[in-house]
C-alpha angles and dihedrals in degrees: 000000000000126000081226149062127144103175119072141124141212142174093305086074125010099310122121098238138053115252098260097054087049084058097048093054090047087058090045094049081052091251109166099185122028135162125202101216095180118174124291089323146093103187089110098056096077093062094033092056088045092055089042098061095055087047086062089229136122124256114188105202113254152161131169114238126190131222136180119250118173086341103305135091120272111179124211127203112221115208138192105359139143115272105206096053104138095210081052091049101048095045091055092051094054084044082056104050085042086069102045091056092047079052088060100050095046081057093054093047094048088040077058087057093054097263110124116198138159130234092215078059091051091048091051102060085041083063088210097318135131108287123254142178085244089060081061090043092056087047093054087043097048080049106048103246086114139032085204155013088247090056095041085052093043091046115033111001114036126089111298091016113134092246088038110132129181120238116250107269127271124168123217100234090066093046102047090041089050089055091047089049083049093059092252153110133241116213105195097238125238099346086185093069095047103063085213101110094136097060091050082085091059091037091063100042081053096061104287114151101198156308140284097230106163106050142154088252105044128082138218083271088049090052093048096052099038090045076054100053090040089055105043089047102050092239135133125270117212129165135184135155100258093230122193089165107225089015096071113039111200102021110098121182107273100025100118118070117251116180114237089231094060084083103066103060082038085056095030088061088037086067104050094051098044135060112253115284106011123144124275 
């Protein structure tokens, strides 16, 4: 198991289980730094960073935030800010309830294919969390229209699906500019899902941190060729599992490889963007 992973999720977003119990299970895997990067949200850092401490164990603050890019979704992980930055704070909250009201709409589409589902339903098996399209894939699998998420996702969710619908738009210079006011860095997530290698040079150029480069999702040949990029364009490398828990069946906190060295330029560019002895 690796000493580190910075991409997970829990209950706050659209993980199974409630921040403490993820860090729990951090501290048990013999993680030693971890960051929880839920959603569009920071409501389980509090209690992560409170279970964390008597871990003995490191939480960098994190969320994973999502931004449009030639009309699809590119998702950026945040990391070590403050936060209680109140810029920060109040950009996350419009991305919620941007979410809430894409929620809304998904619904009305689904309700036009004859699904009807409500959003206090919705609301309900996301326990108080940031909305998702996996929350509505949960719903149509509790109620029989599917027999999966993949086939929630293939049939009625995914890009190009009848109840499909876009993200409000977010670009990535805000959101990148909103994390570096607030003293931190944003990593662009899971490059090897996207297919958009060739715009990672302009991204960085745009105000892009790094690169994910060891993920759930990515091989030996994916690491190779991300460590490259990241290299060749003077820019972070981070890694984490991308854990949901039941979600995502297979995949365990620490299971993806993160080299120990990947901490010193993360903390080396924290520090310069943030007062002495802030929280990370």
């Amino acid at each position: 198991m690796s000493r580190i992973d910075l991409h997970m999720h829990s209950s706050a977003s659209d993980g199974s289980f409630a921040p403490e119990e993820v860090t729990r299970t951090v501290a048990s895997n013999g993680v030693e730094v971890f960051s929880l990067t839920d959603h569009d949200t920071l409501d389980g850092l509090p209690a992560a960073g409170a279970c964390a401490k008597q871990c003995g164990i490191r939480l960098i603050s994190g969320v994973e935030l999502s931004v449009t890019e030639e009309a699809m979704d590119v998702h950026l992980l945040a990391y070590g800010f403050d936060e209680n930055d109140p810029q920060l704070a109040a950009a996350v909250k419009r991305y919620r309830e941007g979410r809430r009201e894409r929620a809304r709409k998904i619904l009305s589409r689904l309700k036009g294919l004859g699904i009807r589902i409500s959003l206090e339903e919705i609301e309900t098996i996301a326990h108080g969390g940031s909305l998702g399209r996996p929350h509505v894939a949960e719903a149509l699998l509790r109620a029989g229209h599917v027999e999966s998420f993949n086939e929630a996702f293939q049939r009625f969710l995914g890009h190009h699906a009848p109840a499909y619908v876009a993200k409000p738009r977010v670009t990535l210079e805000e959101a990148t500019g909103i994390v570096r006011d607030a003293g931190g860095v944003t990593i662009l997530a899971h490059p090897g899902t996207l297919n958009r290698d060739h715009l990672i040079p302009a991204w960085a150029r745009r105000g892009l941190d790094g690169i994910e480069v060891w993920h759930s999702k990515h091989d030996a040949a994916a690491v190779e060729r991300y460590r490259g990029f990241a290299q060749l364009h003077g820019l972070l490398m981070t890694g984490g599992s991308d854990y949901h828990g039941e979600r995502t069946p297979g995949i365990t906190i620490g299971s993806v490889a993160v080299p120990d060295e990947i901490l010193k330029p993360l903390d080396d560019l924290l520090r310069s963007r943030r007062p002495a002895g802030s929280r990370t």
